[in-house]
N, C-alpha and C positions, 0 to 999 in steps of 0.2 A: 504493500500500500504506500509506501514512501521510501523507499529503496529500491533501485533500477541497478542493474549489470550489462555487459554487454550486449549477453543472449539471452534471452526467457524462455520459454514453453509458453505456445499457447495455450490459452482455454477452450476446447475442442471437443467433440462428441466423436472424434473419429482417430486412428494411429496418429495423428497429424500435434498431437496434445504431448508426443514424445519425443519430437525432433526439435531441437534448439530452432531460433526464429532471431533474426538483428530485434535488440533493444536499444540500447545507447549507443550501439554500432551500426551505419548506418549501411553492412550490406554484410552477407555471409561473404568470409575470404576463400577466393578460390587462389587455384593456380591461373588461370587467365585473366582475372582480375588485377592480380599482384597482391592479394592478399595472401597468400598461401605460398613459401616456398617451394620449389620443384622437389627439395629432398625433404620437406615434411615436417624441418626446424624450426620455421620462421613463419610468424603469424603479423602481418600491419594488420593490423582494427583503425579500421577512418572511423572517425564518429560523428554523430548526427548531428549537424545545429539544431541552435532553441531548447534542448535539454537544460531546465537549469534548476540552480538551486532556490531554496524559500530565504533569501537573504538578502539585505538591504541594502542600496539597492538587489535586485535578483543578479544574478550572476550565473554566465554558462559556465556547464559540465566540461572537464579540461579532462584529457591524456593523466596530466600530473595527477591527477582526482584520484583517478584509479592507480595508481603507481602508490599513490599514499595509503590506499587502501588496502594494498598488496601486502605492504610492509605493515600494517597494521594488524591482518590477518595472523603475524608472527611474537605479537606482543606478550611479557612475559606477566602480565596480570589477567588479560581475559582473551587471550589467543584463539583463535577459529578450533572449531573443536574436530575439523577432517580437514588440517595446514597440511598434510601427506602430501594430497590431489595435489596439491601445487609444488611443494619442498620435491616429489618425486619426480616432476615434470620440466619446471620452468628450470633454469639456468642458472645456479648459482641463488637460488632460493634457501635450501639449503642450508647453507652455508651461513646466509645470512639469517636464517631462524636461530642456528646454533648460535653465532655470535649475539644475537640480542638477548638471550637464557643468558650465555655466559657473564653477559656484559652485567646482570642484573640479579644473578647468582646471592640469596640471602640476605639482601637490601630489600626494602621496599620505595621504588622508585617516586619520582614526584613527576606530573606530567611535561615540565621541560624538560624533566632528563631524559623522556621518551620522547620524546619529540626531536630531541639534540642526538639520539642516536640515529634515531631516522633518519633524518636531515642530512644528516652526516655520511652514513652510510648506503650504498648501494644492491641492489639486486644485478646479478651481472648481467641478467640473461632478459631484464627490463627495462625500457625506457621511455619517454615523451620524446617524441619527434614532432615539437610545435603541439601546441593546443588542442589539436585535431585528429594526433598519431599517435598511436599506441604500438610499440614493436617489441612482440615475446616470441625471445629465443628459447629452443626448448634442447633439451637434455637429448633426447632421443626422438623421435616419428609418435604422437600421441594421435589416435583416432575419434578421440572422445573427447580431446583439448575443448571442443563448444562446448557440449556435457559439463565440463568442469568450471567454464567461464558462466556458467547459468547458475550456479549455485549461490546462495544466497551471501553464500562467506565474499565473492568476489564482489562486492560493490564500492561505489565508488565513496570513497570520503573528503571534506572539503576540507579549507588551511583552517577555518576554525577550529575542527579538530584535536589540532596542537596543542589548546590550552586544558585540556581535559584527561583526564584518567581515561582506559577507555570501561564502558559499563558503570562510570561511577555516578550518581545523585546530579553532581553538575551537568555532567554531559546532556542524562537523560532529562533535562529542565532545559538546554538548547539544544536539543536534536535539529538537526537538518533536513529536509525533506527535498525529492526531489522526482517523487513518482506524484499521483492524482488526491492523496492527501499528507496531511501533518500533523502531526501529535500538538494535542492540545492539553492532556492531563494523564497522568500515569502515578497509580500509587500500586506496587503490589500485591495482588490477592485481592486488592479492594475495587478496582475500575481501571478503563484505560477509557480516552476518549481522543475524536482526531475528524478534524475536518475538511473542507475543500483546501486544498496547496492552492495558490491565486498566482502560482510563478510558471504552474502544472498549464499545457499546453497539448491538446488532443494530437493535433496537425505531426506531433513530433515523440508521442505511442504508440504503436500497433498493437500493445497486447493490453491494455488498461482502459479502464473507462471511469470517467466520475459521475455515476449517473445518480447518487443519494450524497446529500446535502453533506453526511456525516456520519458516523460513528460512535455509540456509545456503548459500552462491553461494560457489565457488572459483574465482578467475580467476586462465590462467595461455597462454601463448603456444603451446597444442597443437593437434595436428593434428584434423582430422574424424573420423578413426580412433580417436584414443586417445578423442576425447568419445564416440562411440557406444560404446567396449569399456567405459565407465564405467559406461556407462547398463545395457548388456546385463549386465555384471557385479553390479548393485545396486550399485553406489557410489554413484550419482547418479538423480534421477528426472528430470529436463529437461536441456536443452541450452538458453542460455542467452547472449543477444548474438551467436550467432552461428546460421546458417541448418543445424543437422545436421541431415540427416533420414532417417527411417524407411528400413530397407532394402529395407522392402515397396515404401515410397511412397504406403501408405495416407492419406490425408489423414485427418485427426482430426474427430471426430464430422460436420462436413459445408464443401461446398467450396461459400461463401454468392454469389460472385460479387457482392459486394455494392462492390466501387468497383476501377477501374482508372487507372492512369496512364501518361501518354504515357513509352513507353523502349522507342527512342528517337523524337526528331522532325529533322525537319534544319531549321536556322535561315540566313535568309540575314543577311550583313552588309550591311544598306542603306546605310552611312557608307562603304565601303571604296572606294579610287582605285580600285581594279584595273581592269583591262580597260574604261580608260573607262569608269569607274564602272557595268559591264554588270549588276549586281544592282542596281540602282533601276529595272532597266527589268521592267515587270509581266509581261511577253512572256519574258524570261528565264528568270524563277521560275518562269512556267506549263511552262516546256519542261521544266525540271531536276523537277518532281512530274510532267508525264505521263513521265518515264524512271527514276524509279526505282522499281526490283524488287521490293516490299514482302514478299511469300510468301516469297521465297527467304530473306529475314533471318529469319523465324521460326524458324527451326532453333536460329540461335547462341542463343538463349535454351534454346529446349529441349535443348539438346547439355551444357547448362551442370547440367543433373540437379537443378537444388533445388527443383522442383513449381512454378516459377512456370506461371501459366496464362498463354497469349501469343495474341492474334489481333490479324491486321492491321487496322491504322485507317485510319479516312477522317473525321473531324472533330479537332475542336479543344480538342473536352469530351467524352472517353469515357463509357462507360458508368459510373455508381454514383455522377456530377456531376451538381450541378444546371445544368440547361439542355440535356443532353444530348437529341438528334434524331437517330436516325442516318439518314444521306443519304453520299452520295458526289460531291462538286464534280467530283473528275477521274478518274473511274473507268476502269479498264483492266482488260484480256484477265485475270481469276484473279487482279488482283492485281499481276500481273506486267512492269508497266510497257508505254506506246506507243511505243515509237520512231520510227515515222516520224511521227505526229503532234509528239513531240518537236522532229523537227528541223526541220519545218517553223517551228515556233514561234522556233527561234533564228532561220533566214533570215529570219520578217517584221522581229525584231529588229534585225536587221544583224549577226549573227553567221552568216552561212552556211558562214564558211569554219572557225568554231570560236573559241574561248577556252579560257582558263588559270585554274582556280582553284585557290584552297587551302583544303583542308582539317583543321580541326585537330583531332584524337583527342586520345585517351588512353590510356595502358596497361593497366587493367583488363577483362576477359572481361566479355561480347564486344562491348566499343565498339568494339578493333581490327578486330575482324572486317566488323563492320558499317562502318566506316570503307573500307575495303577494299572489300566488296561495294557501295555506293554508288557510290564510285570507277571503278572496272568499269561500272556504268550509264551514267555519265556519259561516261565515253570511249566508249563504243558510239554515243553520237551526237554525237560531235566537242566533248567538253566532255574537255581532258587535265586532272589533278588534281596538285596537289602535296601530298601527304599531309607535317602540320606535326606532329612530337608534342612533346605538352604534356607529358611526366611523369604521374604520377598524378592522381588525379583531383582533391585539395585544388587542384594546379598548374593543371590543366585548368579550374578553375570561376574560379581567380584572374586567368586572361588573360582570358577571358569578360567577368569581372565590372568588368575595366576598362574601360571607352569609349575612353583612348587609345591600346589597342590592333586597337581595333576600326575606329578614325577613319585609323591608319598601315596597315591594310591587309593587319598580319597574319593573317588569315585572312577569308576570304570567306566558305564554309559551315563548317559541324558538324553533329555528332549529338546533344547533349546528352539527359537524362531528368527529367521532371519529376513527381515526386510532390505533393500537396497536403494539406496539414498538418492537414487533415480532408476526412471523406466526406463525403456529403448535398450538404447549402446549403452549396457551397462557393465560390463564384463569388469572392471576395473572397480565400482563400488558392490557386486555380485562374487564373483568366481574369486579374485586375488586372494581380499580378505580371509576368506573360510578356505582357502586352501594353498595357496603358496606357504612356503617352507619359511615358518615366523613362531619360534617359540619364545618369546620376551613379554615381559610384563604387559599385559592391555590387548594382547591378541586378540584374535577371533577364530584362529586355528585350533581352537580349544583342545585336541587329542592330538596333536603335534604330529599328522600326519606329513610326508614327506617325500615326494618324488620328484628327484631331478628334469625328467621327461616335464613333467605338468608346468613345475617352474619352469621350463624355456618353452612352451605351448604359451603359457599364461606372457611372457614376453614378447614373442612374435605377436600373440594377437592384439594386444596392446600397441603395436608398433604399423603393424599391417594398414597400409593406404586403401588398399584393396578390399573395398569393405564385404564383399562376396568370402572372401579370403580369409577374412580376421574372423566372418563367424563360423567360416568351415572348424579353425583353428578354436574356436571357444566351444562346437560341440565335442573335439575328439578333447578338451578338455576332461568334460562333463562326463565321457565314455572312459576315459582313465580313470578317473577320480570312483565312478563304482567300479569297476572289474579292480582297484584297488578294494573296493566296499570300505571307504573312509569315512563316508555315512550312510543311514538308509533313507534316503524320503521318505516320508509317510503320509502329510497334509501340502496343498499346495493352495492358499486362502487368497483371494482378492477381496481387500475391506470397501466393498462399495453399501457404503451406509445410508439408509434412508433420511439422512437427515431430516427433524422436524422442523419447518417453517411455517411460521404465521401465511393468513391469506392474502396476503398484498405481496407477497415476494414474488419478483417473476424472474426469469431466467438465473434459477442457482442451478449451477455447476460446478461437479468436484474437480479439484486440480490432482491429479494423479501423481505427480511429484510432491506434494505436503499432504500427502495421507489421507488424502479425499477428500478432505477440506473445502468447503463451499469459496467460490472465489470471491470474495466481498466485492473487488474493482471492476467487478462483469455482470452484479444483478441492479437493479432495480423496484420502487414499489408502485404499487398500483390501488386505487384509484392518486393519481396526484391532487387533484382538486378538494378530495375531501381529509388526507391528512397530511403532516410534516412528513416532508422526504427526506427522513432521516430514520436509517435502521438504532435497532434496539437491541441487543445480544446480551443473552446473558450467559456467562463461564460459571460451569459445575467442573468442583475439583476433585 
């Protein structure tokens, strides 16, 4: 709503909602353009006139903007929380995130001293070329480089900036706007409000719109109940952070099926002592996915009422991913698991008389369940389980995310869920994560799986111009990665939620990239005549 990047996503009803689109850039870089180096390094971004900021006078969106913002992304108080995408990518980005930690290593900075680093220091691989030019050198051939410039961490920041912490009290009291609205009040947990930008200029959006007056978001610790009586009473036109929905269940103007995410998968611990370290053996794995039930897990999602869509998986890149194929490596009866083939596969093993693992949950609906239902599979062919809970799910991702919990053995399997931080070309916030060869604190490789082959597949196709090419290369990924059986799919969910809306809302649309999230900058209310065109949202936490 008041933050622009280069490239956006549109708001779309069709695949077209996953392909980056110019925002602040005033045309996609090709190679006959001269946006686009010939060998795949060199990115010019022209950027659009009349883009500008809400400041006094208004003032246009510069190259340096985004240069500042780059480096801002790397700050050692509230740093972008996926700085990789870029540190991995761009040129001596890197480099420069290390040095700004270093520089700032057990001090608490004051905002000239970040500013004075800034300033000071360079991105090698970034520059302004005049007002207008933006020119990123990149490390390697990136395929997904727009992918990455759309993300909300890449925006632009202005010289104001400078005199501020970033995320602190002052800042967010002069925030800058420079999309179709501006923040007007922000207290946390308590309200947000934010109105028309008057610096905001249609002629010079393509994906935004200001078609309501304004914004006003109430957050407050209530229930499902009291948000819909809000909505049905005119109090409020959305629901807002949190999933209320329609009591019909109508889904909003269309259900686009346009990306899925694994929830959940089961992951083995490859590191773990247990049982003679019986999860390194590939015979094991293959036993534990032909016995579990997959069909019968679908319910716990549907039983759960909030419109996710849920079908069982059998790959490793659902549908609405790049490189997706659908095939089935270890298919069974409906879905519903082989058990005697199962146990066959333990006794070639050397388990014919059984094993002990543990499995770690969580307490939120319905991983318990699903914890449980697996569990049951697994005992039906001589695999007993010790079901380990984690606490909530912060706790749950915290033991995960350690290797030396993973290396002592407490836990063998899980169920975790993964979503990726974009549709389309996503192989790079999909595929890398959960499976390149990354055992260090904050993973996502959680059972520290490991193959040479994968990591150089997951390299070329990240690098691959050839976009035909890159996803041949991201499915023989997805084909290693089971015939390794590094994990087993099980659910494959797109959360297209019915959002509830008051009756004056017209054209809400989820944005597929922010988790189905109604676009605020793309509806409108109706009748105008007869009330304030300005939405009313209220946040349940």
């Amino acid at each position: 709503m008041f933050t622009r990047q280069l490239f956006s996503y549109p708001t779309a009803l069709d695949e077209s909602a996953l392909t980056p689109v110019p925002d602040v850039a005033a045309e996609i870089p090709t190679i006959d353009n001269g946006g686009l180096s010939r060998d795949g390094r060199r990115y010019t971004i022209r950027l659009r006139s009349g883009v500008r900021w809400d400041t006094t006078p208004a003032r246009e969106v510069t190259a340096m903007d985004f240069v500042r913002g780059f480096k801002r992304m790397c700050n050692p108080v509230a740093g972008a929380g996926a700085v990789t995408y870029y540190t991995s990518t761009i040129k001596g980005m890197a480099e420069f995130s290390a040095g700004y930690r270093d520089a700032f290593a057990g001090v608490t900075p004051a905002a000239r001293d970040l500013a004075e680093f800034q300033n000071s220091h360079t991105i090698s691989g970034l520059r302004a070329d005049g007002d207008k030019t933006l020119v990123i050198e990149l490390i390697r051939p990136a395929n997904d480089m727009l992918n990455i410039l759309s993300m909300i961490f890449a925006s632009a920041a202005p010289a104001e900036y400078d005199v501020f912490v970033p995320d602190s009290p002052e800042l967010i009291r002069d925030i800058r706007s420079n999309g179709p609205y501006r923040l007007t009040g922000y207290q946390p947990g308590v309200f947000l409000a934010m109105e028309r930008n008057p610096a905001w200029r249609q002629s010079t959006d393509p994906i935004r719109h200001q078609y309501v007056d304004g914004m006003a978001v109430r957050m407050a610790r209530v229930s499902d109940d009291q948000v819909r009586q809000a909505i049905e009473s005119g109090q409020a036109d959305l629901s807002w952070g949190a999933p209320v929905i329609r009591r019909d269940r109508k889904v909003l103007d269309a259900d686009r099926h346009l990306g899925y995410a694994l929830n959940p998968y089961l992951v083995f611990n490859m590191s773990s002592p247990n049982e003679r370290g019986a999860l390194r053996s590939v015979a094991v794995r293959r036993a534990i996915a032909y016995a579990i039930d997959k069909a019968a897990m679908v319910r716990f999602l549907d039983e759960m009422n909030v419109g996710t869509v849920t079908e069982t998986a059998h790959t490793v890149i659902p549908r609405g991913n790049f490189g997706h194929r659908e095939y089935d490596r270890y298919p069974t009866p409906g879905d519903r698991g082989d058990r005697d083939r199962s146990r066959a596969l333990l006794a070639e093993a050397g388990y014919a008389g059984g094993l002990t693992l543990r499995a770690l949950y969580r307490a939120d609906a319905p991983h318990d369940s699903i914890a449980k239902s697996y569990a049951e599979d697994l005992a039906a062919v001589g695999i007993d389980v010790e079901l380990v809970f984690a606490g909530s799910a912060d706790e749950y991702y915290r033991v995960l995310q350690n290797p030396a919990n993973a290396i002592a053995g407490e836990w063998d399997v899980t169920a975790p869920a993964w979503t990726p931080d974009w549709f389309g070309n996503n192989g790079r916030a999909y595929v890398q994560p959960m499976f390149q060869s990354n055992f260090a604190v904050g993973t996502s490789n959680y059972g520290n799986y490991r193959n040479p082959m994968v990591d150089e597949l997951i390299l070329q196709a990240l690098s691959e111009q050839d976009m035909a090419r890159a996803e041949l290369l991201w499915h023989a990924v997805d084909k290693q990665v089971l015939e390794d059986v590094a994990i087993v799919p099980i659910l494959a969910c797109e959360p297209t939620i019915p959002h509830m809306t008051s009756g004056r809302v017209r054209n809400a649309l989820p944005l597929p990239q922010v988790d189905r999230w109604l676009d605020a900058a793309n509806l409108w209310l109706e009748p105008p005549d007869r009330v304030r065109n300005t939405t009313t949202s209220t946040a349940g936490r």
